[in-house]
N, CA and C atoms of all chains as a GROMACS GRO file, in nm:
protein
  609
    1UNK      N    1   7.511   7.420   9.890
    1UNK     CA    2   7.471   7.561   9.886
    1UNK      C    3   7.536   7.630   9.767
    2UNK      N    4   7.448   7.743   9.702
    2UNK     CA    5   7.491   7.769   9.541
    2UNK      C    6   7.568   7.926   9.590
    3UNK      N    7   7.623   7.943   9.516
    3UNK     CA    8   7.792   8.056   9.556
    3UNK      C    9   7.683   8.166   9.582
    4UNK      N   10   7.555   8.153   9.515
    4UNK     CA   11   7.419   8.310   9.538
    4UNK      C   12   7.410   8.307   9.697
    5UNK      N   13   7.376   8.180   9.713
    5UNK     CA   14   7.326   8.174   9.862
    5UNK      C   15   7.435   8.206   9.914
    6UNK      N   16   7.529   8.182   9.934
    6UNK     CA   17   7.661   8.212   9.988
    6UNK      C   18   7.649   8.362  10.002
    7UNK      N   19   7.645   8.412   9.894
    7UNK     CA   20   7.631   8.532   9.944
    7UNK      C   21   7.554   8.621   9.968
    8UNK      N   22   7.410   8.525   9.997
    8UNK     CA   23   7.307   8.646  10.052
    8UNK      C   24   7.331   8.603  10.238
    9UNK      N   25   7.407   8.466  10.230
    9UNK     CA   26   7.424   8.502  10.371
    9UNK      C   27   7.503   8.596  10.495
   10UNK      N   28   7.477   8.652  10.581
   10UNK     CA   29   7.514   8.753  10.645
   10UNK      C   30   7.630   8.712  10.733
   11UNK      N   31   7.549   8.590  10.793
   11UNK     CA   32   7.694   8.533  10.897
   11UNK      C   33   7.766   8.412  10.768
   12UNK      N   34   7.884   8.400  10.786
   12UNK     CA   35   7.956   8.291  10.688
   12UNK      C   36   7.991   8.141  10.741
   13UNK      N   37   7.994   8.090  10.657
   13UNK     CA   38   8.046   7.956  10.715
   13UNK      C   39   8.179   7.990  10.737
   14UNK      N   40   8.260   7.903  10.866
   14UNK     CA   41   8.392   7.943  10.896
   14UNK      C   42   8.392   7.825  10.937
   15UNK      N   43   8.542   7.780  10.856
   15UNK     CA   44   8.623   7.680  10.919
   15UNK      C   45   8.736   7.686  10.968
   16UNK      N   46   8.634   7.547  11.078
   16UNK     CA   47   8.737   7.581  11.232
   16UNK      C   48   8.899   7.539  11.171
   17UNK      N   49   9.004   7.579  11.196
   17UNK     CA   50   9.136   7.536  11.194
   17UNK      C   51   9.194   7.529  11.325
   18UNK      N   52   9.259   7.454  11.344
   18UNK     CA   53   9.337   7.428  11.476
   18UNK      C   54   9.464   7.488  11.493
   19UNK      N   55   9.520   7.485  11.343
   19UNK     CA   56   9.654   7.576  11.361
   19UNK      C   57   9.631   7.719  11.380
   20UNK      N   58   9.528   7.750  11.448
   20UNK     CA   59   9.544   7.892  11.433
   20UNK      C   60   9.501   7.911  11.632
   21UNK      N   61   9.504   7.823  11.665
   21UNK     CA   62   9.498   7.806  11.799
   21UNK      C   63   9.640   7.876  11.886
   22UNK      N   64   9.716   7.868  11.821
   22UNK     CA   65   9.838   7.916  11.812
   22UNK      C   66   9.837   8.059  11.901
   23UNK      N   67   9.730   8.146  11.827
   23UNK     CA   68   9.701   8.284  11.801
   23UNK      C   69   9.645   8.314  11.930
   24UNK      N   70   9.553   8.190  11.999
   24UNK     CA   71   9.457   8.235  12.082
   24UNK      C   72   9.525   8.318  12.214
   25UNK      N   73   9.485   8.426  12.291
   25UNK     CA   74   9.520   8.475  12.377
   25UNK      C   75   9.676   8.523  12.350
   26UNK      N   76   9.665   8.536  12.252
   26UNK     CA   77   9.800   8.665  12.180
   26UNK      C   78   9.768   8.773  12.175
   27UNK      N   79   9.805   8.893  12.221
   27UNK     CA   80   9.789   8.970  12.161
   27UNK      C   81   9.812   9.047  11.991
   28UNK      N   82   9.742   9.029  11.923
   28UNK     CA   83   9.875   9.069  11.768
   28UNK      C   84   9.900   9.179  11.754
   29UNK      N   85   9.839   9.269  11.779
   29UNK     CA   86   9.766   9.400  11.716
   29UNK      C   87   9.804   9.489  11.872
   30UNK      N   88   9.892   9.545  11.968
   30UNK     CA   89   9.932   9.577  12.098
   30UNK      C   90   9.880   9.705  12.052
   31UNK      N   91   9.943   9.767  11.965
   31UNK     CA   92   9.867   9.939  11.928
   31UNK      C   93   9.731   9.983  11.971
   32UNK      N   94   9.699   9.895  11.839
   32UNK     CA   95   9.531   9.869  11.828
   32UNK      C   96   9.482   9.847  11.982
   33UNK      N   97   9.484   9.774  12.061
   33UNK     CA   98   9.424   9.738  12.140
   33UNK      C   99   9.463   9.871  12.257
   34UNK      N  100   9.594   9.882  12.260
   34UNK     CA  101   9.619  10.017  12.338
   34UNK      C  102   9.497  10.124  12.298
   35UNK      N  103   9.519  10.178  12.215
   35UNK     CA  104   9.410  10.294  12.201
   35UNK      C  105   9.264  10.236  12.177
   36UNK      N  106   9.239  10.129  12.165
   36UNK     CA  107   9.126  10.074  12.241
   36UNK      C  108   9.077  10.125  12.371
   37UNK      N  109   9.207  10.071  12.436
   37UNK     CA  110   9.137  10.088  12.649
   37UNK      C  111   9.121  10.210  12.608
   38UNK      N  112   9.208  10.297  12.573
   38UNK     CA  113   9.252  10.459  12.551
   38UNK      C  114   9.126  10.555  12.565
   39UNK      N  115   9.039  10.454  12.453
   39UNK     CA  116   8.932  10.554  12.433
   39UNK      C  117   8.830  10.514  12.477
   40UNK      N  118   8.819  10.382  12.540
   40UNK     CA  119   8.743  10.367  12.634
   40UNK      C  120   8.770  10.451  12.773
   41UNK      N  121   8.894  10.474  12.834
   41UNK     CA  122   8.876  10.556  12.900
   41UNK      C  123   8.881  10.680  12.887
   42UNK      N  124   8.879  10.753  12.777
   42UNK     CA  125   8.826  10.871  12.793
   42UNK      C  126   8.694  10.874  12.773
   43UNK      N  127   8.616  10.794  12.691
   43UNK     CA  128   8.485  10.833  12.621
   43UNK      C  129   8.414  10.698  12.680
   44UNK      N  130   8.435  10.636  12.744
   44UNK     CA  131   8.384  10.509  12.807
   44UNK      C  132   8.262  10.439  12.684
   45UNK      N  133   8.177  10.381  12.730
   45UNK     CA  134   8.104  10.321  12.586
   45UNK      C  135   7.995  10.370  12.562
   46UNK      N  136   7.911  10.369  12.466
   46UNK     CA  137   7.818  10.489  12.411
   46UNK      C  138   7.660  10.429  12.504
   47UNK      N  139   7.581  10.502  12.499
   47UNK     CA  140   7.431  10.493  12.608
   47UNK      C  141   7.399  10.419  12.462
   48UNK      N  142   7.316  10.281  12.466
   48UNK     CA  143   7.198  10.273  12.399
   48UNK      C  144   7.066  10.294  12.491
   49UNK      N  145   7.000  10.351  12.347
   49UNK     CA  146   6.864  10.382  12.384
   49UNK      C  147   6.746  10.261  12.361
   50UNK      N  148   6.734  10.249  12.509
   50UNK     CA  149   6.626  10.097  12.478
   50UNK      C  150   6.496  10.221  12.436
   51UNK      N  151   6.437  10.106  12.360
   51UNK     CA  152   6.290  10.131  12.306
   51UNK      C  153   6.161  10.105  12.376
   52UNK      N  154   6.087  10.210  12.371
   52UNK     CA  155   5.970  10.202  12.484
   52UNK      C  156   5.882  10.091  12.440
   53UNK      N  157   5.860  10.030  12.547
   53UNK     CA  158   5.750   9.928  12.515
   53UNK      C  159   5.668   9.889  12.572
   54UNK      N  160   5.508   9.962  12.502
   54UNK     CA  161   5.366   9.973  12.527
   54UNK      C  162   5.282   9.856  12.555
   55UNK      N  163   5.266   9.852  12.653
   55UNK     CA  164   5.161   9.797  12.745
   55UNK      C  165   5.033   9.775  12.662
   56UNK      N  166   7.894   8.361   8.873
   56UNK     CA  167   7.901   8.452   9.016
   56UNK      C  168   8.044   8.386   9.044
   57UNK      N  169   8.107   8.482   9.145
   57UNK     CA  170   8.189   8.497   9.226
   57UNK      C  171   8.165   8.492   9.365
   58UNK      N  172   8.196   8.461   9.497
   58UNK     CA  173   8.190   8.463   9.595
   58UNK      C  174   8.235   8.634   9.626
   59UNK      N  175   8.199   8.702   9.686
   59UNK     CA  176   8.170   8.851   9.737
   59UNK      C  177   8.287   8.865   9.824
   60UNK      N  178   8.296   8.725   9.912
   60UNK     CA  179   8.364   8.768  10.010
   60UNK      C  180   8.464   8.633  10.065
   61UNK      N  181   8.619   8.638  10.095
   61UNK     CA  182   8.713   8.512  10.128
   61UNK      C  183   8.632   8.434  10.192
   62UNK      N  184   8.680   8.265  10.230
   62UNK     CA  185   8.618   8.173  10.302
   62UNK      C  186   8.718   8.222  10.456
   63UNK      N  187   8.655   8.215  10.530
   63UNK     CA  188   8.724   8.212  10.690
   63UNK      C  189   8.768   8.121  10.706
   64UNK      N  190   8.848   8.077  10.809
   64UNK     CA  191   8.913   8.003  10.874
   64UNK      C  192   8.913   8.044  11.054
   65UNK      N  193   8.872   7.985  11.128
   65UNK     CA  194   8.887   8.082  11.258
   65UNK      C  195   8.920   7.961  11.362
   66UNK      N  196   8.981   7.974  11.465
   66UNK     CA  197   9.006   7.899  11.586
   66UNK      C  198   8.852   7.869  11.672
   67UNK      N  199   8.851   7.772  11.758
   67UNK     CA  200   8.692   7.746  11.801
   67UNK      C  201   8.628   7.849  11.850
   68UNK      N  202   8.716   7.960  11.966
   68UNK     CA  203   8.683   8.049  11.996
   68UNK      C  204   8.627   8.158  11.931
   69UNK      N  205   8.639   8.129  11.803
   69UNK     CA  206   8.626   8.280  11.704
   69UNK      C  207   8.660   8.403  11.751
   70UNK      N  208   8.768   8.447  11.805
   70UNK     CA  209   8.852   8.526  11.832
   70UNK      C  210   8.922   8.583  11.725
   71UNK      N  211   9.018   8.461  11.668
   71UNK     CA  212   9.119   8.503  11.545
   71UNK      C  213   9.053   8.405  11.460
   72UNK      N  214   9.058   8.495  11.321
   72UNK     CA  215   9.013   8.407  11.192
   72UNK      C  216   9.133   8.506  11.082
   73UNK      N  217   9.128   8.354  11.015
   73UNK     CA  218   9.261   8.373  10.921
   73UNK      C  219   9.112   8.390  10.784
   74UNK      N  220   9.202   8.442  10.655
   74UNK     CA  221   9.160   8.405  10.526
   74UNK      C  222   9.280   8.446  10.414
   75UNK      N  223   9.280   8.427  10.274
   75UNK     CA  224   9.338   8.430  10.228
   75UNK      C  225   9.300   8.526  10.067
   76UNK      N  226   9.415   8.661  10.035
   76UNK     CA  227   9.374   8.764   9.991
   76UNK      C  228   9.410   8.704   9.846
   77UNK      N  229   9.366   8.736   9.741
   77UNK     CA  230   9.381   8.676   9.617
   77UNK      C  231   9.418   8.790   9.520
   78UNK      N  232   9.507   8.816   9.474
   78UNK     CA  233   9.471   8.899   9.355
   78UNK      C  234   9.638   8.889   9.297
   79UNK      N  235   9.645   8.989   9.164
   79UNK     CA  236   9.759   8.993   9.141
   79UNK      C  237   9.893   8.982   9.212
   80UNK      N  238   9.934   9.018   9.300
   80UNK     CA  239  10.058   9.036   9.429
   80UNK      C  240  10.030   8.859   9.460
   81UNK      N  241   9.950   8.800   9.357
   81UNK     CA  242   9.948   8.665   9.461
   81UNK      C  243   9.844   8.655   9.597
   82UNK      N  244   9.916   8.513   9.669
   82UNK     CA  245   9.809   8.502   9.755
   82UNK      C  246   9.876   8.544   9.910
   83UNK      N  247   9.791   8.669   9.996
   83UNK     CA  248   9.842   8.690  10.090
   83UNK      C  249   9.740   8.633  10.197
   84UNK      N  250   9.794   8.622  10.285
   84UNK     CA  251   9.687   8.578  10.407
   84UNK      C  252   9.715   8.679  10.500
   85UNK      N  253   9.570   8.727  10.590
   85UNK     CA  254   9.502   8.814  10.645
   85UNK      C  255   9.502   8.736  10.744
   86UNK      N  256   9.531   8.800  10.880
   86UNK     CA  257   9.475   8.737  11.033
   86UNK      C  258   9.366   8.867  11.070
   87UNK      N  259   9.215   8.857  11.140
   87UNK     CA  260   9.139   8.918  11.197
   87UNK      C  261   9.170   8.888  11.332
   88UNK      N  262   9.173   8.998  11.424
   88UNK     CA  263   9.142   8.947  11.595
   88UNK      C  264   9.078   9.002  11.640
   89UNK      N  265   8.987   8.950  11.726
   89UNK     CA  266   8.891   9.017  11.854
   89UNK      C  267   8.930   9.000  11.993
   90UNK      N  268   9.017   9.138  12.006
   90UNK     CA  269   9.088   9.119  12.152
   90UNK      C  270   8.999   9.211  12.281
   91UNK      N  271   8.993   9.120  12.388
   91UNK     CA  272   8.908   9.179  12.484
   91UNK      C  273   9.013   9.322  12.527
   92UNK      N  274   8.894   9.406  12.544
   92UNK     CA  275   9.004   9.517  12.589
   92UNK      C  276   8.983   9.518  12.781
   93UNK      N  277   9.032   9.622  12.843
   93UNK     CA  278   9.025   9.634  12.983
   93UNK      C  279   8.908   9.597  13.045
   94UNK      N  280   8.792   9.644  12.949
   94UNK     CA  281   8.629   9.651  12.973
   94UNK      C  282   8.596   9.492  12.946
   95UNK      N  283   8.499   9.417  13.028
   95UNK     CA  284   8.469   9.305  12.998
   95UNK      C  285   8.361   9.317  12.853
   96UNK      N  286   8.348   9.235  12.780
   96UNK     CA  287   8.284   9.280  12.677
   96UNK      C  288   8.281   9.350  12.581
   97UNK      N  289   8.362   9.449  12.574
   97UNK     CA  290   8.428   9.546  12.471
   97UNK      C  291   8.572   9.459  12.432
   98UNK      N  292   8.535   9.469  12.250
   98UNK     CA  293   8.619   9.391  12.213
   98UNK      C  294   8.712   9.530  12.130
   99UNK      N  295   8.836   9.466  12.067
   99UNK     CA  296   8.902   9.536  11.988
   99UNK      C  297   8.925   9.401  11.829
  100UNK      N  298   8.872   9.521  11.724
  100UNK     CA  299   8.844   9.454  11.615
  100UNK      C  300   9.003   9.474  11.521
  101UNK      N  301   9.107   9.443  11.506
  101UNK     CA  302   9.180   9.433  11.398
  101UNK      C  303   9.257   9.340  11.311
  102UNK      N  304   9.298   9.379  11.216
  102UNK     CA  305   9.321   9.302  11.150
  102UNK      C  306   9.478   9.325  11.015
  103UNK      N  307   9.519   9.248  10.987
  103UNK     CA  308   9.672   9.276  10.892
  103UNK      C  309   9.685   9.163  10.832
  104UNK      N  310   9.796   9.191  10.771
  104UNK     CA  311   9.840   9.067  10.674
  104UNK      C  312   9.977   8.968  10.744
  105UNK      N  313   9.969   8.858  10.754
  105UNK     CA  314  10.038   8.816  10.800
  105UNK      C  315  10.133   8.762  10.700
  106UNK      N  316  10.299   8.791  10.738
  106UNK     CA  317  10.417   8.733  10.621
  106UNK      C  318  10.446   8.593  10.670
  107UNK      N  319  10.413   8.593  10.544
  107UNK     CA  320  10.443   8.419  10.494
  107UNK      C  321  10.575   8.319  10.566
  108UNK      N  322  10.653   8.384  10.549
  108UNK     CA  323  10.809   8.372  10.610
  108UNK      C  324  10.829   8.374  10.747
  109UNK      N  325  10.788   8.475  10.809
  109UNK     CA  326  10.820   8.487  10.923
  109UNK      C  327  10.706   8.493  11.028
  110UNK      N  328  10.566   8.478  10.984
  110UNK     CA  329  10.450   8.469  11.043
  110UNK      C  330  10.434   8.552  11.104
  111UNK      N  331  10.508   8.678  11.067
  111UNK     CA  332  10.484   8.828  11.168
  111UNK      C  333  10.370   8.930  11.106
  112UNK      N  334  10.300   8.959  11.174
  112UNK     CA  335  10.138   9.041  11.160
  112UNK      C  336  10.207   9.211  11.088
  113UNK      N  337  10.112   9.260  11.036
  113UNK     CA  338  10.163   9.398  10.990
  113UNK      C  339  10.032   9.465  10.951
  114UNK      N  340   9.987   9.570  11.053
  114UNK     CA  341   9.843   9.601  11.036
  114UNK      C  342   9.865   9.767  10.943
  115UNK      N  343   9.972   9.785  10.887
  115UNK     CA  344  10.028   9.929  10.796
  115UNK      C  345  10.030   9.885  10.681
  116UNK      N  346  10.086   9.777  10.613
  116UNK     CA  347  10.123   9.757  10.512
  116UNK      C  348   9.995   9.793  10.430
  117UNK      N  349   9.998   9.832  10.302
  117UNK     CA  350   9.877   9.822  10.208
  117UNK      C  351   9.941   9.708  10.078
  118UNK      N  352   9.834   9.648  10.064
  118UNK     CA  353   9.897   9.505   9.993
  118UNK      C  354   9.851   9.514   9.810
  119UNK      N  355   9.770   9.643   9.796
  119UNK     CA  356   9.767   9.641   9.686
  119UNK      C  357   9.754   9.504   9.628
  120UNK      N  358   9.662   9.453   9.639
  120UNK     CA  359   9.572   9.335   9.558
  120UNK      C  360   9.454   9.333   9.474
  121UNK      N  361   9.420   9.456   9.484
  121UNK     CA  362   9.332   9.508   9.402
  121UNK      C  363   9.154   9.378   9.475
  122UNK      N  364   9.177   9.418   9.598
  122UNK     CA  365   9.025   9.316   9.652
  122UNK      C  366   9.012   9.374   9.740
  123UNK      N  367   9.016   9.504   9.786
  123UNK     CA  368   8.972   9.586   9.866
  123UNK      C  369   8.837   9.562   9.924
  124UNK      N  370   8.782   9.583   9.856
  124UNK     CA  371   8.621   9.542   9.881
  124UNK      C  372   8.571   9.390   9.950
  125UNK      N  373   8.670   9.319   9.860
  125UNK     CA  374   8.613   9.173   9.924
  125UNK      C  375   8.670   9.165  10.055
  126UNK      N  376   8.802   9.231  10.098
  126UNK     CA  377   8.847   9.220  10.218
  126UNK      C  378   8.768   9.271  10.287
  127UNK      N  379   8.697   9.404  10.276
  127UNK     CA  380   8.652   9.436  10.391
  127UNK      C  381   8.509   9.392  10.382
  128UNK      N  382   8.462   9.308  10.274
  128UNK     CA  383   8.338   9.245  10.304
  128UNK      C  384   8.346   9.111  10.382
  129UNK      N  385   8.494   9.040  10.380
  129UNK     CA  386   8.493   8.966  10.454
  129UNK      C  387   8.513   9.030  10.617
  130UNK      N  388   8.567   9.086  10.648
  130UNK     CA  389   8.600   9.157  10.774
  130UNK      C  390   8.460   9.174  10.859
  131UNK      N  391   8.382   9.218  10.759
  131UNK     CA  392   8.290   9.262  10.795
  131UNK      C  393   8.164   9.122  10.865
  132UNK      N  394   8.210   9.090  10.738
  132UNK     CA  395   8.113   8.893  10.755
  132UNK      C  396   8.197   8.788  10.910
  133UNK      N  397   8.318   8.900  10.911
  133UNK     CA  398   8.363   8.793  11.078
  133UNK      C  399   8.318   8.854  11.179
  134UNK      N  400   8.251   9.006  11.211
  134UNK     CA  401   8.199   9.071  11.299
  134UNK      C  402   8.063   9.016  11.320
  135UNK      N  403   8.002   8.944  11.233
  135UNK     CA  404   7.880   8.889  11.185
  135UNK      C  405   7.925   8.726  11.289
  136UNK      N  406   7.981   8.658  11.225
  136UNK     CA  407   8.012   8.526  11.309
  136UNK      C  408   8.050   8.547  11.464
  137UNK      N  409   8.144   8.657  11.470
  137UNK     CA  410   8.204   8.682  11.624
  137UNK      C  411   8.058   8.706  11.665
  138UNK      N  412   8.003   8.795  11.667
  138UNK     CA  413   7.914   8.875  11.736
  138UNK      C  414   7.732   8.725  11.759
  139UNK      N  415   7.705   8.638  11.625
  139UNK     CA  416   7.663   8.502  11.627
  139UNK      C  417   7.694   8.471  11.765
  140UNK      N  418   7.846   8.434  11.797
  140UNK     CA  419   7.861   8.361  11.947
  140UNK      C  420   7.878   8.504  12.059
  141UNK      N  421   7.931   8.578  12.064
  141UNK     CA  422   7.932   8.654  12.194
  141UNK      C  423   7.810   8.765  12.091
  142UNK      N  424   7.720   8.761  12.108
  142UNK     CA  425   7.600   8.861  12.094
  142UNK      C  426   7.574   8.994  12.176
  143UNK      N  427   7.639   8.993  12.286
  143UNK     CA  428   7.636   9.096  12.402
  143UNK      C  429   7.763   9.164  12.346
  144UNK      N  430   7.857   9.133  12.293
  144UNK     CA  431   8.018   9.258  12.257
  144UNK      C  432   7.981   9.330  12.185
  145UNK      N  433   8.046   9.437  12.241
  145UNK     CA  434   8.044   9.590  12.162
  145UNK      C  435   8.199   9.551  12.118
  146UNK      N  436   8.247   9.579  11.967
  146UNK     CA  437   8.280   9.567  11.908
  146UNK      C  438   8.392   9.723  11.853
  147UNK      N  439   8.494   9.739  11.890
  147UNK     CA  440   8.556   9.887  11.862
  147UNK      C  441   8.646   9.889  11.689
  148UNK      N  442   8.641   9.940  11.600
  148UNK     CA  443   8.747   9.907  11.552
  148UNK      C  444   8.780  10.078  11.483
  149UNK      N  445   8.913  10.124  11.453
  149UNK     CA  446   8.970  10.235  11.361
  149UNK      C  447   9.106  10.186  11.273
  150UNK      N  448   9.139  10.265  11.202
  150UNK     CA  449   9.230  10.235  11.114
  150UNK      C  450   9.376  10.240  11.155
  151UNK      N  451   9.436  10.198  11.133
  151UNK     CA  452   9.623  10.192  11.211
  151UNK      C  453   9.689  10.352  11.125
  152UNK      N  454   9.598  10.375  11.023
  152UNK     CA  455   9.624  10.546  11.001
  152UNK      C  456   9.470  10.645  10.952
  153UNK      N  457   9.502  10.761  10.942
  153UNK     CA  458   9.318  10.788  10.940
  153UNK      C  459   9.291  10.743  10.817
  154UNK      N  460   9.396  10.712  10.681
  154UNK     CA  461   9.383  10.684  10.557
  154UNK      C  462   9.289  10.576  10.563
  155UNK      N  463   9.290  10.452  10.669
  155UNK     CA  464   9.259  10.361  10.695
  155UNK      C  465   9.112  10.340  10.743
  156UNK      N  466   9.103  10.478  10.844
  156UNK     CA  467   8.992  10.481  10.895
  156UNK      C  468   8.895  10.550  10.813
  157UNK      N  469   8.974  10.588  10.713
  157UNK     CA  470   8.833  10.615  10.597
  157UNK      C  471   8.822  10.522  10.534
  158UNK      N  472   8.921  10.447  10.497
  158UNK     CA  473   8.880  10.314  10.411
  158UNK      C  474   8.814  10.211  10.489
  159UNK      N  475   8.766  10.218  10.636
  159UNK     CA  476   8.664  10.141  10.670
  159UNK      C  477   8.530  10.226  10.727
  160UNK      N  478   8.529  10.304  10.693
  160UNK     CA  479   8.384  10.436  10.689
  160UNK      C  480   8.355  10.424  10.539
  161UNK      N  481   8.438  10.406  10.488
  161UNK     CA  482   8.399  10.395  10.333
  161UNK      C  483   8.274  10.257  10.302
  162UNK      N  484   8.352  10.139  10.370
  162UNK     CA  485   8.360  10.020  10.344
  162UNK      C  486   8.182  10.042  10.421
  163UNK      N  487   8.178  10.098  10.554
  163UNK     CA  488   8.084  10.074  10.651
  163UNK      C  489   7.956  10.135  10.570
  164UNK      N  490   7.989  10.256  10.483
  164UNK     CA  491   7.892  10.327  10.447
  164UNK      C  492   7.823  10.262  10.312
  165UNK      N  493   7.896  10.153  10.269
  165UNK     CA  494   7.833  10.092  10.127
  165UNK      C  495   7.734   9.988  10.201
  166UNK      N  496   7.694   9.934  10.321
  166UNK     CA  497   7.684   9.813  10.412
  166UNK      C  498   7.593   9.875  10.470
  167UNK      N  499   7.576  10.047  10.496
  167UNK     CA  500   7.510  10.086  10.624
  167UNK      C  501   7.333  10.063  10.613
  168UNK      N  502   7.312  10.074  10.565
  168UNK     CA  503   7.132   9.984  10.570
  168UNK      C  504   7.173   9.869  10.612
  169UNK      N  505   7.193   9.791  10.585
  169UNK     CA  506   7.213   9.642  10.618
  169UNK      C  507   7.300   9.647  10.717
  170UNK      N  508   7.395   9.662  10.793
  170UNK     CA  509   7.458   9.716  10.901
  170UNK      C  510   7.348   9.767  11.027
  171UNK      N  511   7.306   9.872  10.988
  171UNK     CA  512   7.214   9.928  11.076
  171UNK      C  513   7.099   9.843  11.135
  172UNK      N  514   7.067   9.718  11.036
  172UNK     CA  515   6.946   9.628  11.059
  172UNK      C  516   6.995   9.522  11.174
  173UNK      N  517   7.111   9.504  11.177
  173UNK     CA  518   7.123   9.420  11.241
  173UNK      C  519   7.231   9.503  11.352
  174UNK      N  520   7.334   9.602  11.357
  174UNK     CA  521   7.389   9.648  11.481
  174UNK      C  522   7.303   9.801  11.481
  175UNK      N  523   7.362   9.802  11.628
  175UNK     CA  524   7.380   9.961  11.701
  175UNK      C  525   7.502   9.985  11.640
  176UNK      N  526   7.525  10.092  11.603
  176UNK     CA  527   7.639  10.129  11.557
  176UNK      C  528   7.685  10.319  11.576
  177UNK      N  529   7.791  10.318  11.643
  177UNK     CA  530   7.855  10.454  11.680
  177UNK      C  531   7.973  10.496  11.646
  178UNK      N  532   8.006  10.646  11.582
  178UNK     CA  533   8.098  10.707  11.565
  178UNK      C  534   8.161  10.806  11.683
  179UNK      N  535   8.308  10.743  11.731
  179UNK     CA  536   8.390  10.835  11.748
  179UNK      C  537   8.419  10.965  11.746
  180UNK      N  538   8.393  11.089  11.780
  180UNK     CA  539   8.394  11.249  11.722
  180UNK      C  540   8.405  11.266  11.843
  181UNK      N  541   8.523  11.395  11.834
  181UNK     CA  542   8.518  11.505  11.982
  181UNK      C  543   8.511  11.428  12.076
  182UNK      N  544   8.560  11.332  12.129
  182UNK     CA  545   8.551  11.260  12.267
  182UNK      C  546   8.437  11.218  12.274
  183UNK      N  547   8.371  11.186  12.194
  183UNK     CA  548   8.219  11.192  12.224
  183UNK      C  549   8.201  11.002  12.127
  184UNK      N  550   8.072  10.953  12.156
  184UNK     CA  551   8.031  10.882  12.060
  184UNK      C  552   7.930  10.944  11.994
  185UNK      N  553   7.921  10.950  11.869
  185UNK     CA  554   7.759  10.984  11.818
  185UNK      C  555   7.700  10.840  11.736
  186UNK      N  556   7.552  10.882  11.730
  186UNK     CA  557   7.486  10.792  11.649
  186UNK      C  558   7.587  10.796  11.492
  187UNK      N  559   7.627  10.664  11.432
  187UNK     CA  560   7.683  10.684  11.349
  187UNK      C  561   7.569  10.762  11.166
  188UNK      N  562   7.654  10.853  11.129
  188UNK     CA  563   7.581  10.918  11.008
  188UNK      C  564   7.685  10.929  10.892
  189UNK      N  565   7.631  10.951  10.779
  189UNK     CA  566   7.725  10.912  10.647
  189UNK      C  567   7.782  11.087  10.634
  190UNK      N  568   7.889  11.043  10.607
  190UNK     CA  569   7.979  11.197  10.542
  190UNK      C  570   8.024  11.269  10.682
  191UNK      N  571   8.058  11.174  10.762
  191UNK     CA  572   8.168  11.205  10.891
  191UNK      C  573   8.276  11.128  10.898
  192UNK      N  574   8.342  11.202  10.917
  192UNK     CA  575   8.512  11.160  10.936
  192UNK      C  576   8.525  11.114  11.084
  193UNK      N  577   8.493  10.978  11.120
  193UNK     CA  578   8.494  10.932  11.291
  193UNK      C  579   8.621  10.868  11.259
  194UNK      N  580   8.715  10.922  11.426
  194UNK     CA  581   8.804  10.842  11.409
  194UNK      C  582   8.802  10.720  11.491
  195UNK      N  583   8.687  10.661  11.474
  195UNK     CA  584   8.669  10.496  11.518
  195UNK      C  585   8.519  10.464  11.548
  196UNK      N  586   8.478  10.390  11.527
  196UNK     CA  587   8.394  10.346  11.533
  196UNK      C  588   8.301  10.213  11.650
  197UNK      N  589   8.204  10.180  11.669
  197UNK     CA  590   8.172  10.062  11.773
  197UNK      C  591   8.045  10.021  11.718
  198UNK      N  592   8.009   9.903  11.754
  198UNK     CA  593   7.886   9.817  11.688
  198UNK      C  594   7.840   9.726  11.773
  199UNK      N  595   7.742   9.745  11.811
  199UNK     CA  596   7.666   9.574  11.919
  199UNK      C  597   7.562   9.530  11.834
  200UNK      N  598   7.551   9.431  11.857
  200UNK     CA  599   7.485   9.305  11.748
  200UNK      C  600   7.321   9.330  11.823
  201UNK      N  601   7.193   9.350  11.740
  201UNK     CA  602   7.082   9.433  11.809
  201UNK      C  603   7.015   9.328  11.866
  202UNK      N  604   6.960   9.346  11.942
  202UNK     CA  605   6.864   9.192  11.976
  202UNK      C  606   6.737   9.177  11.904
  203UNK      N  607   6.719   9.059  11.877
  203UNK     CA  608   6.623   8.970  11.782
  203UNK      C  609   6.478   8.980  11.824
   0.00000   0.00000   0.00000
């Protein structure tokens, strides 16, 4: 694949590493994720609007 | 050409993905995480630089590498892979200062056509979510991956 294509793609290739397994079910980021719930519970999660669809 | 955006590295789960920041200051490496919050399905999106030495995360520091852009085009390209396998997460992320959270409204608003094509995407304001719009100061943001 030529470095163009590379970057007309949207999702990326990602390689898997194992040393980073390490990480899994860590929290890293405790702040971040605090005012996460935070504002989920004040503002809970936003309405999407499904789209009507004609018969 | 140049590549736009770092190569990932991520654990199977695609939860945490590492990459590595390039520029003058040398090479720093970046950890991304997608941590479930209280809500099943609502994730929390952040991300810092992790020190070399002591493998300790630091989501304040500004690293001055002059790749601003590519960072948050990669950031952006792991919301893209995460969201690939869990397709149903709503996705939260804001800045660890508001300096921050404009520098990813900034980042969101160069992306937002192409963004918009593929998520729902909402701004933070007044307790409220709104449909996200350019030239608002949200202090956070959310994104679900749209269905196909």
């Amino acid at each position: 694949m030529t470095i163009k294509e590379l970057n007309k793609r949207k999702t990326p290739i990602v390689i898997i590493d194992n040393s980073l397994e390490k990480y899994k079910d860590v929290i890293l980021f405790p702040e971040k994720l605090a005012k996460a719930n935070e504002v989920l519970k004040r503002i809970g999660l936003p309405k999407l609007h499904a789209k009507k669809h004609h018969r | 050409m140049k590549l736009l955006r770092y190569q990932l590295k991520a654990e199977k789960s695609l939860m945490v993905f590492e990459f590595i920041s390039e520029g003058p200051k040398g090479e720093i490496p970046k950890i991304i995480e997608f941590t479930e919050t209280n809500l099943n399905g609502f994730y929390n999106l952040a991300f810092g630089d992790k020190d070399k030495l002591t493998g300790k995360l630091n989501d304040k520091i500004i690293s001055n590498n002059n790749d601003a852009e590519k960072i948050l085009a990669t950031v952006v390209s792991s919301v893209y892979a995460f969201t690939d396998k869990y397709p149903d997460a709503w996705v939260y992320a804001t800045g660890s200062t508001s300096a921050r959270t404009r520098w990813y409204l900034m980042g969101i608003l160069k992306y937002l056509d192409e963004v918009k094509n593929h998520f729902h995407i909402f701004g933070e304001l007044n307790n409220d979510w709104k449909e996200f719009e350019k030239n608002i100061n949200y202090d956070g943001f959310v994104v679900k991956r749209k269905k196909n």
